[in-house]
KOLZA-364045 format. One record per residue: residue number from 1; x, y, z of N, C-alpha, C in turn; residue in one letter. Coordinates in pm, whole numbers, m for minus. Example, Ala and Ser with C-alpha at 12.3 -4.5 7.8 and 13.67 -1.06 7.14 Angstrom:
<nodes>
+-----+--------+---------+--------+---------+----------+--------+--------+---------+--------+--------+
: num : n_east : n_north :   n_up : ca_east : ca_north :  ca_up : c_east : c_north :   c_up : residu :
+-----+--------+---------+--------+---------+----------+--------+--------+---------+--------+--------+
:   1 :   1319 :    m569 :    780 :    1230 :     m450 :    780 :   1320 :    m330 :    780 :      a :
:   2 :   1285 :    m225 :    708 :    1367 :     m106 :    714 :   1290 :       3 :    787 :      s :
+-----+--------+---------+--------+---------+----------+--------+--------+---------+--------+--------+
</nodes>
This chain:
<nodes>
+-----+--------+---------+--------+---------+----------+--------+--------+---------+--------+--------+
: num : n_east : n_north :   n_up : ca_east : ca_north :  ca_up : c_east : c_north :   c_up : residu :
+-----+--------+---------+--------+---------+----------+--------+--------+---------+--------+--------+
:   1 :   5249 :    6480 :  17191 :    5358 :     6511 :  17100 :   5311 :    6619 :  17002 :      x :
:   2 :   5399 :    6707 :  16978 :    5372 :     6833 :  16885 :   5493 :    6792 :  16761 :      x :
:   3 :   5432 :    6862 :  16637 :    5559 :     6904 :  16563 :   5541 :    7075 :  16532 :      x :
:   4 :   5647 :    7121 :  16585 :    5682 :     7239 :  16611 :   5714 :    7317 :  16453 :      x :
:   5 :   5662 :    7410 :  16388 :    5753 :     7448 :  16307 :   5780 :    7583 :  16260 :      x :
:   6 :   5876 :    7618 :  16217 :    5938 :     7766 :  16262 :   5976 :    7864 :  16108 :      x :
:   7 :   5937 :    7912 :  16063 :    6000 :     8018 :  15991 :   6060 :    8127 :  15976 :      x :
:   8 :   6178 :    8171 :  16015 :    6289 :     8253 :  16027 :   6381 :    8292 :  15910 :      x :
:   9 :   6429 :    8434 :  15956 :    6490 :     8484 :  15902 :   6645 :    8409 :  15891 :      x :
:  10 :   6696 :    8386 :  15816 :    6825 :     8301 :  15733 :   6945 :    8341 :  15886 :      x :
:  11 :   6975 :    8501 :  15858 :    7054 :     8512 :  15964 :   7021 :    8452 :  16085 :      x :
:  12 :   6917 :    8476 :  16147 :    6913 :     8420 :  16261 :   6916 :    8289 :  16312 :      x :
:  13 :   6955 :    8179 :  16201 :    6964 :     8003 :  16242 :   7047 :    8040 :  16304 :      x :
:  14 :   7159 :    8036 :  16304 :    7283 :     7992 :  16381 :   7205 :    8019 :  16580 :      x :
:  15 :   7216 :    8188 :  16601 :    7130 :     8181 :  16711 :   7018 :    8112 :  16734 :      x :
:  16 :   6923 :    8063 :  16694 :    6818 :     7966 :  16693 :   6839 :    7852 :  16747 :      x :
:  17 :   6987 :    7782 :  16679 :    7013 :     7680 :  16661 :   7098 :    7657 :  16837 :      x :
:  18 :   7156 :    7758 :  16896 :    7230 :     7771 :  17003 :   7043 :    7769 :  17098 :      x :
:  19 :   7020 :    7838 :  17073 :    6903 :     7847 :  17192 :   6833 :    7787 :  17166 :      x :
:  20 :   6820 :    7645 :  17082 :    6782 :     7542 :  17057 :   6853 :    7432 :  17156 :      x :
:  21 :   7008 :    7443 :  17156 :    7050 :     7339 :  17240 :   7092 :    7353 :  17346 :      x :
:  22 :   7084 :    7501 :  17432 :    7076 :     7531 :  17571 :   6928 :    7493 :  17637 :      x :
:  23 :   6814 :    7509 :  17552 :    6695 :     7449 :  17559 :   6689 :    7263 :  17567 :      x :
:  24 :   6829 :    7196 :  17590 :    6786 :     7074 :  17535 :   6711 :    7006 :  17455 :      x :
:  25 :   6691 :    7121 :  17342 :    6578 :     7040 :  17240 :   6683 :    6966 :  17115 :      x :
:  26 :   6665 :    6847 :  17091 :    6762 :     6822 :  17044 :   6676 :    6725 :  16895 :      x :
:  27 :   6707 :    6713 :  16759 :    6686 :     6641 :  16661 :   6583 :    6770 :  16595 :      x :
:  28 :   6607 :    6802 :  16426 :    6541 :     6881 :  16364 :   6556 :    6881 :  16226 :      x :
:  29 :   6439 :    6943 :  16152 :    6523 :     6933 :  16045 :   6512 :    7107 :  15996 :      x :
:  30 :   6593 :    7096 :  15854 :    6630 :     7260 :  15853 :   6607 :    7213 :  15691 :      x :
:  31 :   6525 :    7385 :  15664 :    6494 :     7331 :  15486 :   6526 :    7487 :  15439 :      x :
:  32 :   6556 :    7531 :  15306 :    6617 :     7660 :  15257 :   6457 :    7684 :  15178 :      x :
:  33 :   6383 :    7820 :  15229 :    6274 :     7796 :  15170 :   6236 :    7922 :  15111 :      x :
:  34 :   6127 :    8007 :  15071 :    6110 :     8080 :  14988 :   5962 :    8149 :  15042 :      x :
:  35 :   5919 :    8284 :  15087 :    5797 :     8344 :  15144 :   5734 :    8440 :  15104 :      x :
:  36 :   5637 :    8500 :  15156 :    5585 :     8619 :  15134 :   5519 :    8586 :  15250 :      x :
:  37 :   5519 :    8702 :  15364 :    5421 :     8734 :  15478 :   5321 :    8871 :  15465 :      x :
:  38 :   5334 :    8964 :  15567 :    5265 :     9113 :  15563 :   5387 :    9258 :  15528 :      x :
:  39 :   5525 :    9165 :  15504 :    5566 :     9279 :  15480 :   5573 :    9341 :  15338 :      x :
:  40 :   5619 :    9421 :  15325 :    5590 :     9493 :  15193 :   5668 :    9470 :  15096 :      x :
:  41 :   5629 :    9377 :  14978 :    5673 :     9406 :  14835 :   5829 :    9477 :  14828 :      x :
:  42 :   5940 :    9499 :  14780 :    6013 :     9578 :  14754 :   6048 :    9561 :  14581 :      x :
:  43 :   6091 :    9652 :  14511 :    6078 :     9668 :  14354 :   6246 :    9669 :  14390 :      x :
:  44 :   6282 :    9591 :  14245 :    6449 :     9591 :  14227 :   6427 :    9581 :  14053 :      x :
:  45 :   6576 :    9674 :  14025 :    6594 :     9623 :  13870 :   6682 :    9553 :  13855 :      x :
:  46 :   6647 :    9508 :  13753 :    6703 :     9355 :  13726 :   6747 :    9379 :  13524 :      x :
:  47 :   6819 :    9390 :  13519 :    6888 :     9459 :  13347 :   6804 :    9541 :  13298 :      x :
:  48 :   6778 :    9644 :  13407 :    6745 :     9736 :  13354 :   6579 :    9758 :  13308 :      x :
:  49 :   6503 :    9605 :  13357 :    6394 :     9598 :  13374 :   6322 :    9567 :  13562 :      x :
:  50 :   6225 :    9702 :  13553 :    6215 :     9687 :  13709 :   6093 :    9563 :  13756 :      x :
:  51 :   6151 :    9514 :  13849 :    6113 :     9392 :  13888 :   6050 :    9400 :  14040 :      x :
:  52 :   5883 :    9335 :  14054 :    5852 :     9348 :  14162 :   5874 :    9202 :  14278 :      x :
:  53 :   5967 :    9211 :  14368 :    6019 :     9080 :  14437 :   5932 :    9033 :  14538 :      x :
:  54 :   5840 :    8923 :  14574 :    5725 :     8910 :  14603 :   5789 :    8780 :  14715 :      x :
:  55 :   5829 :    8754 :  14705 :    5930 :     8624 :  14809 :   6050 :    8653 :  14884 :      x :
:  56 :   6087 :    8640 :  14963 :    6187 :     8641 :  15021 :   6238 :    8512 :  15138 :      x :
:  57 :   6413 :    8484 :  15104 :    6462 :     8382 :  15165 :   6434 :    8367 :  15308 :      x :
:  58 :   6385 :    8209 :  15342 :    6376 :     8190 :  15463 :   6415 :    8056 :  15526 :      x :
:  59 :   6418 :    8017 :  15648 :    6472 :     7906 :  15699 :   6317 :    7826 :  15763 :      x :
:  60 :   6310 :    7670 :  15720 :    6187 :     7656 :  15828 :   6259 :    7522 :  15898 :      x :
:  61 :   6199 :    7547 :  16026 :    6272 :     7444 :  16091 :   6170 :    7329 :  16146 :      x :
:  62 :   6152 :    7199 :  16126 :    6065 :     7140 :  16204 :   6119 :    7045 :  16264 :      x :
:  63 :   6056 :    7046 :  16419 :    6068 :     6962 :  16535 :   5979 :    6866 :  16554 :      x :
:  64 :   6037 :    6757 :  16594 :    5913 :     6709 :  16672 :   5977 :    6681 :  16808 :      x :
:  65 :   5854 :    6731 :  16899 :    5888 :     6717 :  17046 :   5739 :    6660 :  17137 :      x :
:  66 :   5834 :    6608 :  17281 :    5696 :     6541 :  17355 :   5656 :    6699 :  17420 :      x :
:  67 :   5554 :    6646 :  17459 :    5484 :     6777 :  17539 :   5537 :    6883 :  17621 :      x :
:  68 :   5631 :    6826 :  17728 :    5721 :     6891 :  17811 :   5803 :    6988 :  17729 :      x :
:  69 :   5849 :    6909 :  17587 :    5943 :     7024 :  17521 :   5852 :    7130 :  17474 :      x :
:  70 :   5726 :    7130 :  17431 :    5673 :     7251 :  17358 :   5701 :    7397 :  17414 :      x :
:  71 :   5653 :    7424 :  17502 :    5699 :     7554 :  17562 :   5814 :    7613 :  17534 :      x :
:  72 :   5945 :    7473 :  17632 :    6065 :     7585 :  17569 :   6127 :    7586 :  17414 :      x :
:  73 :   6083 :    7502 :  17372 :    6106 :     7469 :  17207 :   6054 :    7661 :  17202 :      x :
:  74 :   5936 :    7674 :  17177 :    5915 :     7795 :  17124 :   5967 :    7908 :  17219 :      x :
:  75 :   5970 :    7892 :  17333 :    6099 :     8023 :  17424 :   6186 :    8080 :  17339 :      x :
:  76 :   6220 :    7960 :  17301 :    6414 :     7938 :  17268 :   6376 :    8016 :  17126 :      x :
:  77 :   6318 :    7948 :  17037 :    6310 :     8028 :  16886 :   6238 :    8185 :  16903 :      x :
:  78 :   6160 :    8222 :  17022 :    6094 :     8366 :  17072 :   6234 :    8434 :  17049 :      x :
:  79 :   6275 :    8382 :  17164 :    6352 :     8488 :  17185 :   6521 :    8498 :  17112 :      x :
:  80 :   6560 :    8385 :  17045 :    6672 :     8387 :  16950 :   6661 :    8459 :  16788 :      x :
:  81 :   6515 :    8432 :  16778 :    6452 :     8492 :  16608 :   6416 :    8601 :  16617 :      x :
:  82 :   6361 :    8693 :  16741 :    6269 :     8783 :  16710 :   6358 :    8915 :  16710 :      x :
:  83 :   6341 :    8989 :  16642 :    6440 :     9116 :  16585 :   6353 :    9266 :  16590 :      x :
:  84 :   6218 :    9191 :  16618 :    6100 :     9349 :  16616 :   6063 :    9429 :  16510 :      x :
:  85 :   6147 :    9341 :  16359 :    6069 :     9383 :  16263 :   5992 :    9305 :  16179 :      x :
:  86 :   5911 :    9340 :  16076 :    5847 :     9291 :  15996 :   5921 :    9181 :  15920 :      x :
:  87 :   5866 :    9051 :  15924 :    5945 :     8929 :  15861 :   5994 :    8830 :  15941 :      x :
:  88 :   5991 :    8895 :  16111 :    6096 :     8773 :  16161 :   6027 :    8646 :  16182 :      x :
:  89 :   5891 :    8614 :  16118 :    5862 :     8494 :  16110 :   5722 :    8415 :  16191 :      x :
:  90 :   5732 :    8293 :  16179 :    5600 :     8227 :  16270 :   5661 :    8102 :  16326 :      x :
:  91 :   5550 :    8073 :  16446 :    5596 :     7931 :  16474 :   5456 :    7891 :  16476 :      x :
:  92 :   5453 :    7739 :  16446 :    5348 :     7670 :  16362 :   5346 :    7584 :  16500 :      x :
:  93 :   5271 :    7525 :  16610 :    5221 :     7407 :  16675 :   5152 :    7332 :  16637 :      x :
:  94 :   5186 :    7182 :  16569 :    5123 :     7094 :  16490 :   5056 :    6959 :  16577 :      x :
:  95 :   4975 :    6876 :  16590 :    4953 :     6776 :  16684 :   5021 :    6661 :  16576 :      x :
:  96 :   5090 :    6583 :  16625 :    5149 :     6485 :  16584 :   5058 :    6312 :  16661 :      x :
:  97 :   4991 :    6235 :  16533 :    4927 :     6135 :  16564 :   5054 :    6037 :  16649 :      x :
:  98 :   5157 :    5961 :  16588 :    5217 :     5849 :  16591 :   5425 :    5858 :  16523 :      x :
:  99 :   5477 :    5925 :  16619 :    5590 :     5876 :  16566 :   5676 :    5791 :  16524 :      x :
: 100 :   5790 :    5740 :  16438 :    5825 :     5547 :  16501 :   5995 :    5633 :  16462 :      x :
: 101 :   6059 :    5577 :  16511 :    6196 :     5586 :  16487 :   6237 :    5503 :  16432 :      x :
: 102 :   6290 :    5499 :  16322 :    6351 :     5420 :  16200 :   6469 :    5340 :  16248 :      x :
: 103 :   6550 :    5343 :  16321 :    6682 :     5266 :  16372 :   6665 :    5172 :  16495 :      x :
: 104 :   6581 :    5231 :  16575 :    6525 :     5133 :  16689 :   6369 :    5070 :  16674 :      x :
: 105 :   6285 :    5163 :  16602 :    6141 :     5095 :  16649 :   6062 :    5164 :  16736 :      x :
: 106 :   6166 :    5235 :  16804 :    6052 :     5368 :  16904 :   6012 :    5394 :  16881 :      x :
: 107 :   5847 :    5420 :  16965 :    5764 :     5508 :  16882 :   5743 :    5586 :  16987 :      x :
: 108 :   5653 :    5728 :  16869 :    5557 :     5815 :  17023 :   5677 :    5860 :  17100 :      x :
: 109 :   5653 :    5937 :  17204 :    5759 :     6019 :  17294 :   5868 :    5923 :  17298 :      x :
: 110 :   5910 :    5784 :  17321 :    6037 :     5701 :  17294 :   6102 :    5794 :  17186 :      x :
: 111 :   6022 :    5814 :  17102 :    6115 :     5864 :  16936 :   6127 :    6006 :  16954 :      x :
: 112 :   6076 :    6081 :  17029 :    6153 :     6246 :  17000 :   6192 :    6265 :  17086 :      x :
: 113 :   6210 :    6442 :  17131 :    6291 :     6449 :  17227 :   6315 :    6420 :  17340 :      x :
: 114 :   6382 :    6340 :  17463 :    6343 :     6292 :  17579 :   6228 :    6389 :  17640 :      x :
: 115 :   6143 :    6281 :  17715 :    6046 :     6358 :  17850 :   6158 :    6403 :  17924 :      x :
: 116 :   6095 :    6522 :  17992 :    6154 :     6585 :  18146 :   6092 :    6493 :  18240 :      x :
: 117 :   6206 :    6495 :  18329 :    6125 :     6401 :  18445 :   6015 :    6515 :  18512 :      x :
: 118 :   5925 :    6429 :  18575 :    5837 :     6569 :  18671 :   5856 :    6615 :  18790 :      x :
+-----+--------+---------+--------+---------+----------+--------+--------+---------+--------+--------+
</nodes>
């Protein structure tokens, strides 16, 4: 089991979120978050006092998926997020010890996204 996690550009959830569920990856969560990567600084004024803006809005998304999903989990966000410029983001592959699902008791691959059969 992985937890997957993604940082993207704001516009691009909605597509993410589609090539998220043609991917059958299904359960996530979505947080409104705040960055700085390698791109460059941009200066704005702000009443007339100039202001250097060091963050910029972002989306992070985290999954947790069984093994089978990892691959296309990150396909799906490759190729729905990536825009070819500076900013469009990272995806994070996390090892996940022990899941439990709160409503049933499942744990471990029971609790995230179904296995593929083989």
């Amino acid at each position: 089991m992985k937890m997957i996690v993604a940082i993207i550009r704001p516009e691009k959830l909605n597509d993410v979120l589609e090539a998220l569920f043609k991917a059958e990856v299904r359960g996530l969560t979505i947080s409104r978050v705040q960055g700085h990567g390698g791109g460059t600084e941009r200066v704005e004024t702000y009443r007339g006092t100039t202001v250097k803006m060091g963050l910029y809005d972002k989306v992070k998304l985290e999954i947790g998926v069984s093994e089978a999903f990892v691959e296309p989990t990150i396909q799906a966000i490759l190729a729905a997020a990536r825009t070819g410029e500076v900013g469009d983001g990272k995806i994070f592959v996390l090892p996940v010890e022990r899941v439990v699902r709160i409503r049933t008791g499942e744990e471990n691959e029971a609790a995230v996204t179904p296995v593929r059969p083989s």
